[in-house]
TILO-898167 format. One line per 10 residues: number of its first residue (from 1); for each residue x, z, y of N, C-alpha, C, O. Coordinates in Angstrom, 3 decimals, decimal comma. Each point is the difference from the previous one (the first is absolute). Last residue first. Example, Ala and Ser with C-alpha at 12.3 -4.5 7.8 and 13.67 -1.06 7.14 Angstrom:
2) 12,850/7,080/-2,250/0,820/0,060/1,190/-0,770/0,730/1,090/0,509/0,169/1,108  -0,219/-0,239/-6,828/-0,890/0,000/1,190/0,900/0,000/1,200/1,036/0,665/-0,019
//
This chain:
100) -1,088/-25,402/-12,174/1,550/0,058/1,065/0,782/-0,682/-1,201/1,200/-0,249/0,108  -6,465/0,087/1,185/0,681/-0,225/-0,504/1,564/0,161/0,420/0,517/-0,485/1,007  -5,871/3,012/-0,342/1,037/-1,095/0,474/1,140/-0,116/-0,988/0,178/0,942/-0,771  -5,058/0,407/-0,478/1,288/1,067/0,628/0,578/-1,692/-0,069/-0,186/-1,016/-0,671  -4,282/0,753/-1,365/0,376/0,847/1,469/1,320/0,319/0,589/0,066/0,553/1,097  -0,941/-2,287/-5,440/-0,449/-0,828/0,771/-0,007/0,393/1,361/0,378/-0,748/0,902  -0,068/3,994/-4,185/1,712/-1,037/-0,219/-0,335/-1,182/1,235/0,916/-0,296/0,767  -4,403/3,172/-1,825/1,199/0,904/0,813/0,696/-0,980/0,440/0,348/-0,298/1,143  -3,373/-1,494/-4,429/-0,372/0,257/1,187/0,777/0,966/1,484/-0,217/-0,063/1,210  1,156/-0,448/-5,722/0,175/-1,336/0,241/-0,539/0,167/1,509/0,670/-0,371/0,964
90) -1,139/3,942/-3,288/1,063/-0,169/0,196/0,562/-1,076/0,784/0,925/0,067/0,809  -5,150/0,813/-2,571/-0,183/0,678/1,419/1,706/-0,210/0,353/0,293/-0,065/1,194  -1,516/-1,463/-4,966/-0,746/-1,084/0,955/0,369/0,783/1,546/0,142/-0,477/1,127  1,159/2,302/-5,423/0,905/-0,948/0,049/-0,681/-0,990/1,835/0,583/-0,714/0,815  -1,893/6,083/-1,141/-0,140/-0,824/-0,872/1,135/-1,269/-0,100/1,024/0,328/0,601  -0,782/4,846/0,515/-0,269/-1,129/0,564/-0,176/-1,158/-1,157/0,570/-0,030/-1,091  -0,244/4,963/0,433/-0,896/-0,630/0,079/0,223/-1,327/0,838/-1,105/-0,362/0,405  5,232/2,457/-1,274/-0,863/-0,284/-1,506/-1,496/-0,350/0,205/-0,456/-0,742/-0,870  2,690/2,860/4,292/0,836/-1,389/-0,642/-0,825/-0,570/-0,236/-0,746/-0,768/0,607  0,096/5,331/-0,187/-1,099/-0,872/0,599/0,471/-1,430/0,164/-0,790/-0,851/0,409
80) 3,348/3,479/-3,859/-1,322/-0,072/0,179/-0,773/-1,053/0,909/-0,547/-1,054/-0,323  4,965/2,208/1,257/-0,379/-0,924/-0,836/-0,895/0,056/-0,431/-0,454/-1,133/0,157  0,843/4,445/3,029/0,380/-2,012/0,726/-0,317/-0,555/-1,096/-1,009/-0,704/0,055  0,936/5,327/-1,918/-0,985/-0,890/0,804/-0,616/-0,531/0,782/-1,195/-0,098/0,278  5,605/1,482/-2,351/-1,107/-0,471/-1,034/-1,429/-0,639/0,577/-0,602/-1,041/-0,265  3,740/3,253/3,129/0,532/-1,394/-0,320/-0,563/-0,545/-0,630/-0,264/-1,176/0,248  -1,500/5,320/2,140/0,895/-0,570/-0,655/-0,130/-1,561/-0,114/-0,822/-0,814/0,423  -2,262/2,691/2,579/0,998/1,069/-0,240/1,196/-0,572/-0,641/0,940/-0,272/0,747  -2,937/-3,089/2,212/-0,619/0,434/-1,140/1,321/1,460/0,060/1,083/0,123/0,573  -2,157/-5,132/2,000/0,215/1,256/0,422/-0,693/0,945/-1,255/-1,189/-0,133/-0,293
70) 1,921/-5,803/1,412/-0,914/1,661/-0,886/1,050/0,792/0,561/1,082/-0,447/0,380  0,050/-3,401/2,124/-1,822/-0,195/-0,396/-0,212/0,974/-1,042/-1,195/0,246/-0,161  5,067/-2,231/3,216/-0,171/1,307/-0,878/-1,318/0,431/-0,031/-0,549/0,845/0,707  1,768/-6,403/-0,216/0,242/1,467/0,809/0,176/1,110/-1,230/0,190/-0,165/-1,204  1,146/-4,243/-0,505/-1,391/0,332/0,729/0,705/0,975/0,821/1,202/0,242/0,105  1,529/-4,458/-1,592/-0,219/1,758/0,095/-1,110/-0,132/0,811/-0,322/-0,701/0,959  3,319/-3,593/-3,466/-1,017/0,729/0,718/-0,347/1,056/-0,234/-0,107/0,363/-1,172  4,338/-4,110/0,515/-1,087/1,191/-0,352/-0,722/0,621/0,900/0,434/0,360/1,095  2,495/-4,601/-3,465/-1,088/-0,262/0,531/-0,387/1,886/0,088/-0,550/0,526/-0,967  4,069/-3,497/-1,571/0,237/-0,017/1,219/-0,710/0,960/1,134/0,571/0,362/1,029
60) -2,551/-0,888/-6,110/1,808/-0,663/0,971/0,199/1,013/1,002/-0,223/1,210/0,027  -4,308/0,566/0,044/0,328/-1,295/-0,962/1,769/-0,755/0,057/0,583/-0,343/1,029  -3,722/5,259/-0,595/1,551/-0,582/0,004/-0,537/-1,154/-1,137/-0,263/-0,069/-1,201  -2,494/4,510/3,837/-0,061/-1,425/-0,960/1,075/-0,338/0,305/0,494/0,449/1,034  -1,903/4,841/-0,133/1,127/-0,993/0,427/-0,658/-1,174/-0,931/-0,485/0,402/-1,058  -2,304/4,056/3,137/0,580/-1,144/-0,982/0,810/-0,532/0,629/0,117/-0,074/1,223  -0,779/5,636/-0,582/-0,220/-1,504/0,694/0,230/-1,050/-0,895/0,913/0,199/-0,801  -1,509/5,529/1,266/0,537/-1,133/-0,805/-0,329/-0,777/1,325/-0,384/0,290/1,133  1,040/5,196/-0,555/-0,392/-1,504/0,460/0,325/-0,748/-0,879/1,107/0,265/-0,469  -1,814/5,420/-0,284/0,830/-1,291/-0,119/-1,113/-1,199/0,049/-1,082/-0,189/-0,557
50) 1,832/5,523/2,837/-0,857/-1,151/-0,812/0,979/-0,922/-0,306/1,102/-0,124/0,535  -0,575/4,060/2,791/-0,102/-0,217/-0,949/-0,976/-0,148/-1,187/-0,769/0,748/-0,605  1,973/-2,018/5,288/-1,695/0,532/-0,309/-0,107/0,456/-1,674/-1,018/-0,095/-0,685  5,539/-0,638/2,881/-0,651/0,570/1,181/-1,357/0,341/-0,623/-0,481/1,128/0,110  3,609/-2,808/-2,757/0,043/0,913/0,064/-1,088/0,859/1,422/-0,421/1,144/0,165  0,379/-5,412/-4,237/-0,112/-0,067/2,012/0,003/1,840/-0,133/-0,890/0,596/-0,608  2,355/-3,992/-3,591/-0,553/1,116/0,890/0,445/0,020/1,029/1,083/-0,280/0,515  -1,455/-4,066/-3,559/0,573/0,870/0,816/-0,194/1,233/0,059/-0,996/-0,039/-0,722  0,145/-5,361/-1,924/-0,651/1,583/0,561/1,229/0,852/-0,049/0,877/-0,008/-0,863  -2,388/-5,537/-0,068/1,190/0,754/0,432/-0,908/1,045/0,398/-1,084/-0,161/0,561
40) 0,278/-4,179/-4,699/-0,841/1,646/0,942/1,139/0,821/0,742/0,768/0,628/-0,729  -0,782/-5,900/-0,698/0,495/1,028/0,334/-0,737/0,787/0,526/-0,537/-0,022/1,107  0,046/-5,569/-3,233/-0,788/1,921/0,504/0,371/0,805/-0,605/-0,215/0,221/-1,192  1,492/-5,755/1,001/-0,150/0,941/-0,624/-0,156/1,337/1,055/0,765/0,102/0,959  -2,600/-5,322/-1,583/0,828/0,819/0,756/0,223/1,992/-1,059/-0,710/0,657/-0,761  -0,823/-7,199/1,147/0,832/1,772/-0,957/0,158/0,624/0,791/0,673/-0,448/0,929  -3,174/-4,892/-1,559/0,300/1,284/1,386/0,018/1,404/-0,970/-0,817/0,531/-0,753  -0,681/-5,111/-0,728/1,650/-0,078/0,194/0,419/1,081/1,029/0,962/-0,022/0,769  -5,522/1,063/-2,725/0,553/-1,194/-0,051/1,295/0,057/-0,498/0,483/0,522/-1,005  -1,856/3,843/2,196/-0,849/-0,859/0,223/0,793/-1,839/-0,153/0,910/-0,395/0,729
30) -0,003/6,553/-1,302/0,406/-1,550/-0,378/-1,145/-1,042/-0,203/-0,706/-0,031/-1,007  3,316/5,309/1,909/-1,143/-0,448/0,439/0,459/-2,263/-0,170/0,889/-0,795/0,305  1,027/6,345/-2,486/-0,008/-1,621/0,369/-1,241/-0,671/0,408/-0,984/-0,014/-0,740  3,469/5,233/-0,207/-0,733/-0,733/-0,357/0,193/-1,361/0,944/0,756/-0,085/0,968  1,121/4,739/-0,177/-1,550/-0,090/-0,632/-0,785/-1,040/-0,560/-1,190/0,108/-0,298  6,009/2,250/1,987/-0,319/-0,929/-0,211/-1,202/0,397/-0,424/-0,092/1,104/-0,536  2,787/1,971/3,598/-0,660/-0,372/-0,882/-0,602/-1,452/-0,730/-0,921/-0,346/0,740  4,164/3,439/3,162/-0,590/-0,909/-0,053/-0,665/0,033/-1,701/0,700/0,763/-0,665  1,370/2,943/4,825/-0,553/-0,555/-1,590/-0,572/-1,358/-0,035/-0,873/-0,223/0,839  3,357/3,515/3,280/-0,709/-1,236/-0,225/0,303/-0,207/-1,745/1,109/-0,182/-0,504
20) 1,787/3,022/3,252/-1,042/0,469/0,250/-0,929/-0,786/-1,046/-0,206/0,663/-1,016  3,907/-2,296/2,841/0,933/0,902/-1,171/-1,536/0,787/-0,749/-0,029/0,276/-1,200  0,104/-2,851/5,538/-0,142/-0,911/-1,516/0,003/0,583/-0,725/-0,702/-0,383/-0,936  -1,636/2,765/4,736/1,845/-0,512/0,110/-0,520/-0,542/-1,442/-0,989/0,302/-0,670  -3,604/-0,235/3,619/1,150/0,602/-1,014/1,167/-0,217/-0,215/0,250/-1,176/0,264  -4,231/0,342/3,595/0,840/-0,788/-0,485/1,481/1,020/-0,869/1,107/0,327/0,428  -6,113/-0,548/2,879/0,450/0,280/-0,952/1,274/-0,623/-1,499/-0,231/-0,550/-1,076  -1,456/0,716/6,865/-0,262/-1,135/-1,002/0,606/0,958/-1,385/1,165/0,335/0,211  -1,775/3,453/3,641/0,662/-1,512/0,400/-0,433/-0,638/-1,982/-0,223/0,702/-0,986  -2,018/3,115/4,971/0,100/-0,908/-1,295/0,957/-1,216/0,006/-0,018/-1,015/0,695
10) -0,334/4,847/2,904/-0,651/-1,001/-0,138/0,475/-0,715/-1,613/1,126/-0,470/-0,160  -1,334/5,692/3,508/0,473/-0,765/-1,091/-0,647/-1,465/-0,217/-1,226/0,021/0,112  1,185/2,849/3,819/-0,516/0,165/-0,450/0,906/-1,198/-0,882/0,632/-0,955/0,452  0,664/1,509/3,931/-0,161/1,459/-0,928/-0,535/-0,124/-1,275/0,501/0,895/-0,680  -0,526/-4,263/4,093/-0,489/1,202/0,678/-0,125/1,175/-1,147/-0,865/0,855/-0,193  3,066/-5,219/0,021/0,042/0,388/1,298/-0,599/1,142/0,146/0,394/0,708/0,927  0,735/-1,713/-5,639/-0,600/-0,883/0,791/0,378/1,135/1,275/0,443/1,144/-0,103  1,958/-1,145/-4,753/-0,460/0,570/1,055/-1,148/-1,116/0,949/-0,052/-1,172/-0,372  0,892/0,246/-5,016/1,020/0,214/1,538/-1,075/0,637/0,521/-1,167/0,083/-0,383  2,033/-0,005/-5,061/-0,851/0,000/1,167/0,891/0,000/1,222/1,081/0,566/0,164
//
């Protein structure tokens, strides 16, 4: 957290040291001639202690990151609420997030 001008604490972007960061494989999303493979990355966030996931897809070259979209006590259940996404709702993430 930084300071702001008048004292009061301001939120800064949430961003873990690497050493910090789990990644997980979970599987393959595969349409056609289109592969990608899905990374569950989860953290603990000491400030609200909880742990943040986020997806990673990796085509080649190719990867895309959601945000930090679950917030859960443990780790077990990020993967859990993982685990309810469907392949369509995936495809549907994957379709949303920009390409780096």
């Amino acid at each position: 957290m930084t300071g702001s001008g008048s004292g009061a604490p301001k939120r800064t972007r949430f961003d873990p040291p690497l050493s910090d960061i789990k990644a997980r494989q979970m599987g393959e999303l595969a349409r056609g001639e289109s592969r990608w493979d899905v990374l569950l990355e989860t953290v603990r966030d000491g400030e609200v202690e909880a742990v943040r996931g986020r997806i990673h897809f990796v085509s080649g070259n190719t990867h895309r990151i959601s945000g930090w979209i679950f917030l859960e006590w443990r780790e077990q259940e990020v993967q859990q609420r993982f685990g309810e996404f469907s392949a369509q709702e995936l495809w549907n993430l994957l379709d949303s997030l920009p390409g780096r």
